[in-house]
Backbone as CSV, one residue per row, in Angstrom:
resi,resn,N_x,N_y,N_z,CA_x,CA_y,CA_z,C_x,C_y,C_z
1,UNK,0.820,-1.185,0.000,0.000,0.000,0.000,0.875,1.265,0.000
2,UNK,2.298,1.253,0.840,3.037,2.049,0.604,3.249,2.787,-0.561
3,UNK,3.693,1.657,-1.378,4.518,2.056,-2.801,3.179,2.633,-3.389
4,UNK,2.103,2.186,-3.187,0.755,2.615,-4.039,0.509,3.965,-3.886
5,UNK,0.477,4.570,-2.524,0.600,5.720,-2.421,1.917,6.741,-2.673
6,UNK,3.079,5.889,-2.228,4.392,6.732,-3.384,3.936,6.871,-4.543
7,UNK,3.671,6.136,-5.539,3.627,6.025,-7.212,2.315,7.173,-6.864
8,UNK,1.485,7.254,-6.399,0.066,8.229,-6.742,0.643,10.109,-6.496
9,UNK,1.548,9.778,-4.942,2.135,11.010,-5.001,3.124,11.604,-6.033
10,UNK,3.965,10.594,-6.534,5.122,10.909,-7.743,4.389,11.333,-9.148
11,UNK,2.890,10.831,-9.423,2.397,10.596,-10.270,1.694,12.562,-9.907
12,UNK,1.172,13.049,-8.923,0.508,14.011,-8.897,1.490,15.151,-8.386
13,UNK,2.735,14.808,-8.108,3.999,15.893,-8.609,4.503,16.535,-10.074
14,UNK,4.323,14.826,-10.593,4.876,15.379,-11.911,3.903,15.618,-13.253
15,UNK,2.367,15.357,-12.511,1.316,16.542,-13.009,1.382,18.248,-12.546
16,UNK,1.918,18.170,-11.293,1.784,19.551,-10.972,3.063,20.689,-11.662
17,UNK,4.228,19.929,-12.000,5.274,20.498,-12.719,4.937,20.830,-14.117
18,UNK,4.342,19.989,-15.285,4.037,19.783,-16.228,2.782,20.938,-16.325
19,UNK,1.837,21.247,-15.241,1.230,22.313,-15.657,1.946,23.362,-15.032
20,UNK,2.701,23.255,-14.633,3.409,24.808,-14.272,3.578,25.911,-15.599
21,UNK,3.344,26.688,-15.446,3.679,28.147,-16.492,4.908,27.762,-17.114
22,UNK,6.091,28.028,-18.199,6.926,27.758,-18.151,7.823,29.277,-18.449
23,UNK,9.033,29.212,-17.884,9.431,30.825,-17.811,9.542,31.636,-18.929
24,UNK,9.358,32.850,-19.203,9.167,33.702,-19.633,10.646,33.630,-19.856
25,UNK,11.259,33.906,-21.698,12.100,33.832,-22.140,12.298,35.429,-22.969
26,UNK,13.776,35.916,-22.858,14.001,37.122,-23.170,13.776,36.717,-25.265
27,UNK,13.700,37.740,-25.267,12.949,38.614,-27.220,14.745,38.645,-27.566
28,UNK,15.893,39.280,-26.861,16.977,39.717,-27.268,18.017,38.719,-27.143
29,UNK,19.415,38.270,-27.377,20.400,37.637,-27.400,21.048,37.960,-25.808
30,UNK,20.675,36.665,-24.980,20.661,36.857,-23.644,22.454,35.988,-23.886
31,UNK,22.944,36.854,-22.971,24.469,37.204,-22.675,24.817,36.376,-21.143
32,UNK,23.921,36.225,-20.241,23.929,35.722,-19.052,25.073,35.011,-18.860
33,UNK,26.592,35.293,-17.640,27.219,34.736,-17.491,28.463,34.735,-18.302
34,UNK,27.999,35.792,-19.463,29.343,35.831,-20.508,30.573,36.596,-19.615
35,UNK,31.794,36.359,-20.044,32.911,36.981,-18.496,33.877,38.369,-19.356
36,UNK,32.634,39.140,-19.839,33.198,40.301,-20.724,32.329,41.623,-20.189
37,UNK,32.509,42.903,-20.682,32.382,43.942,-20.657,31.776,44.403,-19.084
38,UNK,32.796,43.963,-18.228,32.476,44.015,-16.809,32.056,45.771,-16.131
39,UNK,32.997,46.967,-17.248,33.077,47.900,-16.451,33.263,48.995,-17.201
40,UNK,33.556,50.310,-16.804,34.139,51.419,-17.547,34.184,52.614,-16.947
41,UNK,35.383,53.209,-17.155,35.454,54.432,-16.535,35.229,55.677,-17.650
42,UNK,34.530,56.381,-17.218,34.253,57.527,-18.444,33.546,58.511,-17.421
43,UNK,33.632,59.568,-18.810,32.755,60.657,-17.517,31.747,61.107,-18.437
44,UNK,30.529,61.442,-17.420,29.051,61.802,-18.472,28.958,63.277,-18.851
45,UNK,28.379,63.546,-19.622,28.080,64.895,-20.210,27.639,66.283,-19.047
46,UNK,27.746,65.997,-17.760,27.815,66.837,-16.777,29.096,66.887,-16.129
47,UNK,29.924,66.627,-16.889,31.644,65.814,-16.350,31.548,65.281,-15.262
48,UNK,30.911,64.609,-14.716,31.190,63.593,-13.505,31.705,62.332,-14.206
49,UNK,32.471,61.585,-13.376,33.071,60.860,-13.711,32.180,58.888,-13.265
50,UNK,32.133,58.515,-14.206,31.217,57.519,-14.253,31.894,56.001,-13.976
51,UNK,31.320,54.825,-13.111,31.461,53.440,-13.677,30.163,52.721,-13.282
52,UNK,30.078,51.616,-13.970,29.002,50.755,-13.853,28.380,50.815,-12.775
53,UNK,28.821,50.559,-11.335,28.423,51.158,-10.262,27.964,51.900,-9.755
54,UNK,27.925,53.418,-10.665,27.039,54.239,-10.121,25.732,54.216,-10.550
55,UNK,25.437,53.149,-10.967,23.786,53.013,-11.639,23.760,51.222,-11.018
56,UNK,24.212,51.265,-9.741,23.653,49.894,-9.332,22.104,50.203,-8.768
57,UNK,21.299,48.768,-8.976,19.822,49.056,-8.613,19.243,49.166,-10.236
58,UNK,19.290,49.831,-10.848,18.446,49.761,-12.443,19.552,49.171,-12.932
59,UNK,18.340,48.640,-14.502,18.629,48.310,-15.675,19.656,49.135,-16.474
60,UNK,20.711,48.828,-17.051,21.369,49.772,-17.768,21.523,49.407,-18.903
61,UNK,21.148,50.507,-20.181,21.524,50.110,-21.611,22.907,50.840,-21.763
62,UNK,23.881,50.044,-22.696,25.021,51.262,-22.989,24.608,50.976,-24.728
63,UNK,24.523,52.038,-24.826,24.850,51.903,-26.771,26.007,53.372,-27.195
64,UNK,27.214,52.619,-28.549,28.365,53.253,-28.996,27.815,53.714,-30.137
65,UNK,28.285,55.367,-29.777,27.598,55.547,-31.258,28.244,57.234,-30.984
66,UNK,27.882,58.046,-32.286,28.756,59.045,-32.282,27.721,60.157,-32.584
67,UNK,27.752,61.794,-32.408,26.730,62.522,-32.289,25.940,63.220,-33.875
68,UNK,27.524,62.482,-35.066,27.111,63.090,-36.473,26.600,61.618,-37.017
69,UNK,26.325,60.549,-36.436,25.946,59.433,-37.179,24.859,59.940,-37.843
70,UNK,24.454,59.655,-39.407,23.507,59.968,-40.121,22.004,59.352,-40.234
71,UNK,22.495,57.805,-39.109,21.138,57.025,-39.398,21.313,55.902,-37.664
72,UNK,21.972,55.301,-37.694,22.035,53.815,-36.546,21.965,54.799,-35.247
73,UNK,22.475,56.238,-34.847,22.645,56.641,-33.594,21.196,57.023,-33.199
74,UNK,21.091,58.039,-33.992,19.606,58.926,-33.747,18.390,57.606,-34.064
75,UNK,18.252,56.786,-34.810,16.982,56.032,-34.441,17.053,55.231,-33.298
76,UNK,18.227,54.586,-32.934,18.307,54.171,-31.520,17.875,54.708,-30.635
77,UNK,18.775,56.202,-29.895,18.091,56.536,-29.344,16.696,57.259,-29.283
78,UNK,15.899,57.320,-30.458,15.033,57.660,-30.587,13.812,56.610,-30.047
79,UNK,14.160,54.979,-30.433,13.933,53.643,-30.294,13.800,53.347,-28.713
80,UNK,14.943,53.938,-27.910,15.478,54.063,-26.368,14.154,55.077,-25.974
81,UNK,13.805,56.268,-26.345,13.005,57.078,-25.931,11.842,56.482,-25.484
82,UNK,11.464,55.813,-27.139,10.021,54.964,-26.898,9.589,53.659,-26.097
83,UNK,11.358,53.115,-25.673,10.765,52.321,-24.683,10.604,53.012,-23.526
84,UNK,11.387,54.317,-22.688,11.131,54.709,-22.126,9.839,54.817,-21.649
85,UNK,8.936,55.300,-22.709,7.674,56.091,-22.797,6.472,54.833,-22.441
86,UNK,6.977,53.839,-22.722,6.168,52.294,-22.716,6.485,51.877,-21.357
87,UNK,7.891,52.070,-20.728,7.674,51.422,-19.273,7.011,51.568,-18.472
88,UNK,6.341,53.865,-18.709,6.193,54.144,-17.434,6.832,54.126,-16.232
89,UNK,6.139,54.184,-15.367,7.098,54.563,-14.237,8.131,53.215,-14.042
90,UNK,8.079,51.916,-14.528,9.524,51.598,-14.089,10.397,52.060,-15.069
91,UNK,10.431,53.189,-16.169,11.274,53.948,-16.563,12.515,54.854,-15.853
92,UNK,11.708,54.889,-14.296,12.743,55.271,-13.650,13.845,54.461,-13.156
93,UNK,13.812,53.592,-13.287,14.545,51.833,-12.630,15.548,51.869,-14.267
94,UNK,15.416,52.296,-15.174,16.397,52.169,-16.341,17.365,53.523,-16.315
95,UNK,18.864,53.096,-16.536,19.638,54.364,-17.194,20.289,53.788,-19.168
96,UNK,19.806,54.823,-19.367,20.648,54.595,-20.654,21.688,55.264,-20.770
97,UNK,22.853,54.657,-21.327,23.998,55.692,-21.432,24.573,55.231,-22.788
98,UNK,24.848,56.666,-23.700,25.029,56.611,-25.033,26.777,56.866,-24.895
99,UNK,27.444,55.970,-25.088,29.337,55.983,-25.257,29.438,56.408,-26.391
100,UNK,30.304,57.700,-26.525,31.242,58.035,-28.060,31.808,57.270,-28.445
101,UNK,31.805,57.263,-29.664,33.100,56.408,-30.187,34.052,56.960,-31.203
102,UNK,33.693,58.912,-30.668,34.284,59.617,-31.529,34.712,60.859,-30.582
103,UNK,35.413,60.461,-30.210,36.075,61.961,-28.809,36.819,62.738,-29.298
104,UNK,36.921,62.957,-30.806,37.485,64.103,-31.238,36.606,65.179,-31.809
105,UNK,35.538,64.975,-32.343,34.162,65.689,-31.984,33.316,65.698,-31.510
106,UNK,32.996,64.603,-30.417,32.290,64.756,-29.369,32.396,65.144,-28.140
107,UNK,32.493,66.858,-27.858,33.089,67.458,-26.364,32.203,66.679,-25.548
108,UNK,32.168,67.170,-24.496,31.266,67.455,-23.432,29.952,68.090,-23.457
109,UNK,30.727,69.328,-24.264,29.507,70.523,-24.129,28.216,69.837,-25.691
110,UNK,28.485,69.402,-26.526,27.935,68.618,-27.545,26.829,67.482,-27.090
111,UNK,27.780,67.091,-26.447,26.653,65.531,-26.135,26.018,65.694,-24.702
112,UNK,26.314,67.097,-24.291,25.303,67.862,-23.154,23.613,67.652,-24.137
113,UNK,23.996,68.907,-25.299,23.364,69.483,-26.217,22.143,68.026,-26.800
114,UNK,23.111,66.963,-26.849,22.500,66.106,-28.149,21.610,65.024,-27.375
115,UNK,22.579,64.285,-26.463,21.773,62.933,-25.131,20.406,62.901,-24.991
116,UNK,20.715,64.225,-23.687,19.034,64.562,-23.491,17.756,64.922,-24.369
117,UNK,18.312,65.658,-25.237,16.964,65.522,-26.481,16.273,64.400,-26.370
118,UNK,16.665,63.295,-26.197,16.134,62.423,-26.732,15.206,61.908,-25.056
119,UNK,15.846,61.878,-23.770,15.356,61.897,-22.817,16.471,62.638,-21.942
120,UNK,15.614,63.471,-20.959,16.465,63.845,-20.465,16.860,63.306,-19.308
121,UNK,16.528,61.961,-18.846,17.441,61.106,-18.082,18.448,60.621,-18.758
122,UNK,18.721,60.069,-19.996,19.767,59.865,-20.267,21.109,60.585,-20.597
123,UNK,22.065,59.744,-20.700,23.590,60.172,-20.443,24.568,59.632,-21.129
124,UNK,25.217,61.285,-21.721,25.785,60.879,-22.508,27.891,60.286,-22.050
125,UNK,28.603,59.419,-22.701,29.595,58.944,-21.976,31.011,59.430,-22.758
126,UNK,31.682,59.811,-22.288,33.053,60.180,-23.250,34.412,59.869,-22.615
127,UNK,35.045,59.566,-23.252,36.475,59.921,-22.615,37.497,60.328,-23.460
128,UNK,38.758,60.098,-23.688,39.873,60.424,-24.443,39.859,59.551,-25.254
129,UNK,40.823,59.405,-26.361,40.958,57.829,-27.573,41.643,56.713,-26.647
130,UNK,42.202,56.911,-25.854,42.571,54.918,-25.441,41.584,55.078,-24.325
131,UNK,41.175,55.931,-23.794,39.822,55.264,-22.802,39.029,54.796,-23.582
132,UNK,38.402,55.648,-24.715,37.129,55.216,-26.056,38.016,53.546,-26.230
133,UNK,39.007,53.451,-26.668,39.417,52.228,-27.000,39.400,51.422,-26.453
134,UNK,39.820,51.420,-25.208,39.954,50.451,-23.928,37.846,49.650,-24.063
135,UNK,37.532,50.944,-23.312,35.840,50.563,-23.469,35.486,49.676,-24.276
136,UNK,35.682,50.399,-25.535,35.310,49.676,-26.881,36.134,47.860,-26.887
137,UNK,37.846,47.895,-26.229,37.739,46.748,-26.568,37.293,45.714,-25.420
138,UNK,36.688,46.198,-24.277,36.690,45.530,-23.031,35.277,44.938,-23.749
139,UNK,34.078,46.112,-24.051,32.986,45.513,-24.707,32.438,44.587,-25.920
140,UNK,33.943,44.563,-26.600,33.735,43.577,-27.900,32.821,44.675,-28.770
141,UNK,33.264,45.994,-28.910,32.415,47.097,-29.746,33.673,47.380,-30.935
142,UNK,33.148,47.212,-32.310,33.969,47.149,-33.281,33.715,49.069,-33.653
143,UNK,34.648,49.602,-33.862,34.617,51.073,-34.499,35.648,51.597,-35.347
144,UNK,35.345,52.471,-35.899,36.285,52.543,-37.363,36.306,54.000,-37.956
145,UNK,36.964,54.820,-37.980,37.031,56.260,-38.905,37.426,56.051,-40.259
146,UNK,35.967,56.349,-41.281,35.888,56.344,-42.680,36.336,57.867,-42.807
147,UNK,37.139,57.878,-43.805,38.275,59.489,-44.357,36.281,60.003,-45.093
148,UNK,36.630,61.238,-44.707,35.672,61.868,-45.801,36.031,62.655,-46.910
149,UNK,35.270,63.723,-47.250,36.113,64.930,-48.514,37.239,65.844,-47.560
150,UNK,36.568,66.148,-46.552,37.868,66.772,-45.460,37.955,66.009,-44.411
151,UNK,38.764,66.644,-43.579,39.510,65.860,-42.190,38.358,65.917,-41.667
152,UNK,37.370,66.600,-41.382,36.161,66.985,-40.419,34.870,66.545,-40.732
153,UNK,35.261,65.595,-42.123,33.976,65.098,-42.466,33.625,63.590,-42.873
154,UNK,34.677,63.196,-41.712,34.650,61.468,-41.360,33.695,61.236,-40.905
155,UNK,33.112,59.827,-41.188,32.030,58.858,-40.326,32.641,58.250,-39.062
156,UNK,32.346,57.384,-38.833,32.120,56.332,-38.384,31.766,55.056,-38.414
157,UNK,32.512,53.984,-38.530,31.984,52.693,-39.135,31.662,52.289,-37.301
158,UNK,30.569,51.630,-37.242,30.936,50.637,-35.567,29.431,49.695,-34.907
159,UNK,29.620,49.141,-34.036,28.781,48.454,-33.627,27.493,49.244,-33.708
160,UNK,26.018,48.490,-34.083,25.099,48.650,-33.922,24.419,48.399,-32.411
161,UNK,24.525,47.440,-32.157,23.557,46.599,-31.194,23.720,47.071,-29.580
162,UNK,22.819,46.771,-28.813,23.140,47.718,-27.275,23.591,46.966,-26.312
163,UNK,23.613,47.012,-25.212,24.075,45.952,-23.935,23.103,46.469,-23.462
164,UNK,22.718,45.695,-22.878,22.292,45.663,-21.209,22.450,45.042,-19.933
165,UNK,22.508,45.499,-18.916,22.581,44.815,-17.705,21.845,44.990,-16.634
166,UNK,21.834,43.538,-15.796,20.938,43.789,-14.695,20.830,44.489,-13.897
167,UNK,20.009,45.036,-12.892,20.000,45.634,-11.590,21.503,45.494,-10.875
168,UNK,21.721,44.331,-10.654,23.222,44.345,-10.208,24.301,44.481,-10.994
169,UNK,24.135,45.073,-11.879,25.785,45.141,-13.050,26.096,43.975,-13.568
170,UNK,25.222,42.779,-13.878,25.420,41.952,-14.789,25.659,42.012,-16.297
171,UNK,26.325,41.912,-17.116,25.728,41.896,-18.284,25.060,40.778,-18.486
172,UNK,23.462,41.395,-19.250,22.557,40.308,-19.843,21.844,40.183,-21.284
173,UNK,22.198,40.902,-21.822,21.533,40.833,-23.005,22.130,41.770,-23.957
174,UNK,22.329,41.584,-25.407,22.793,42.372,-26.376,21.517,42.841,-27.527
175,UNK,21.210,43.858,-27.837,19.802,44.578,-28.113,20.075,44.290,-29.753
176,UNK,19.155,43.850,-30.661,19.814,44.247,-32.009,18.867,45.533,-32.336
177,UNK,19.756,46.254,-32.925,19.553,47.711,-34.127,18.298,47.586,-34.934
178,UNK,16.994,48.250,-34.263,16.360,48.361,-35.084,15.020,47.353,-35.359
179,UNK,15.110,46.677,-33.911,13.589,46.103,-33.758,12.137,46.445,-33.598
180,UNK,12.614,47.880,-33.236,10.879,48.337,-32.270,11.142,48.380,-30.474
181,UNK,10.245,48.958,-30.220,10.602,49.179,-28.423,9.534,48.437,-27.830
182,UNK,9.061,47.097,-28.923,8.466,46.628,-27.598,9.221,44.957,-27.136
183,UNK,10.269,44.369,-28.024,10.895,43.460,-27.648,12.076,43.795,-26.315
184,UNK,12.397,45.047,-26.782,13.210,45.934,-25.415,12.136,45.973,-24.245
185,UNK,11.103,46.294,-23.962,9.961,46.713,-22.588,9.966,45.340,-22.554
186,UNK,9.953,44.542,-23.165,9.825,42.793,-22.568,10.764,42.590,-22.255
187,UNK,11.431,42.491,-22.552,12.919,42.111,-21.678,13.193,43.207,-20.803
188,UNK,13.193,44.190,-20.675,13.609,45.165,-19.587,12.828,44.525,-18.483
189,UNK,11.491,44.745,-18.724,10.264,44.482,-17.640,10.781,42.858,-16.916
190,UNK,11.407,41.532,-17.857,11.791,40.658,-17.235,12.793,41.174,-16.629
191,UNK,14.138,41.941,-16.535,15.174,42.229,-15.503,14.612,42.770,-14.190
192,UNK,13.492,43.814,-14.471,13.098,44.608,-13.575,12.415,43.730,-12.438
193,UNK,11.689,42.320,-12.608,11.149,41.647,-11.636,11.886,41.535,-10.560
């Protein structure tokens, strides 16, 4: 009679697992556990001087991008705005921070000017060329100066896609360029639980 009632209990466990919900899986290229882009020192467009740490507690996006990009910078963060606008108030639980990847025309006083347009919680990140470099290579962010007709009228070749990380400074997820802001509010909203 024992075993009869083992087998009935084993039998109405592994009904109760089988209807369980099953977890809610991220929309973006989940990074979880990867042993890269741990950190960075830079300073934000109010010159304070920044690292991952000072945005422990929220979600953080970083996206590389430069303030004359003609197309990948400005719809991003334009893209960043609108998830903003979709979180609502756990919008306040997110920082976005937009990294140069061009510190020879991107002052301070510029990406004061340019960041916030887009929200004015966000922040813009700069440093010198081997800090930009360092960043860039700690993050696995590819970037490149295309020559133009003059010295002053170079592009930028470089990564599209964003990071993010958890509440605790994890990195977890890499954003691709150009989905819509509502695969971003699903996955944000899963970090934010």
């Amino acid at each position: 009679m024992k075993t009869l009632w083992r087998l009935v209990g084993l039998c109405l466990l592994v009904g109760l697992v089988g209807c369980s919900k099953p977890a809610e899986k991220f929309m973006n290229t989940d990074l979880t556990g990867l042993d890269y882009a741990k950190d960075f020192a830079l300073t934000d467009h109010n010159g304070k001087p920044r690292t991952l740490a000072d945005f422990k507690g929220k979600a953080v996006v970083i996206f590389f991008g430069y303030t004359q990009c003609p197309d990948v910078c400005p719809t991003t963060m334009v893209e960043m705005a609108n998830v903003m606008k979709q979180l609502g108030g756990l919008a306040d639980r997110v920082q976005v921070l937009f990294v140069t990847i061009d510190p020879e025309r991107d002052t301070q006083s510029l990406l004061a000017n340019y960041v916030p347009n887009f929200d004015p919680r966000f922040l813009g990140l700069y440093g010198n060329a081997e800090a930009t470099a360092k960043v860039a290579k700690d993050f696995k962010v590819f970037y490149q100066k295309v020559p133009g007709r003059t010295p002053g009228s170079y592009t930028m070749d470089h990564t599209a896609g964003s990071y993010v990380f958890d509440p605790e400074g994890h990195i977890r997820l890499f954003l691709r360029h150009g989905q819509g802001a509502e695969p971003i509010v699903h996955d944000l909203k899963l970090l934010l639980k």
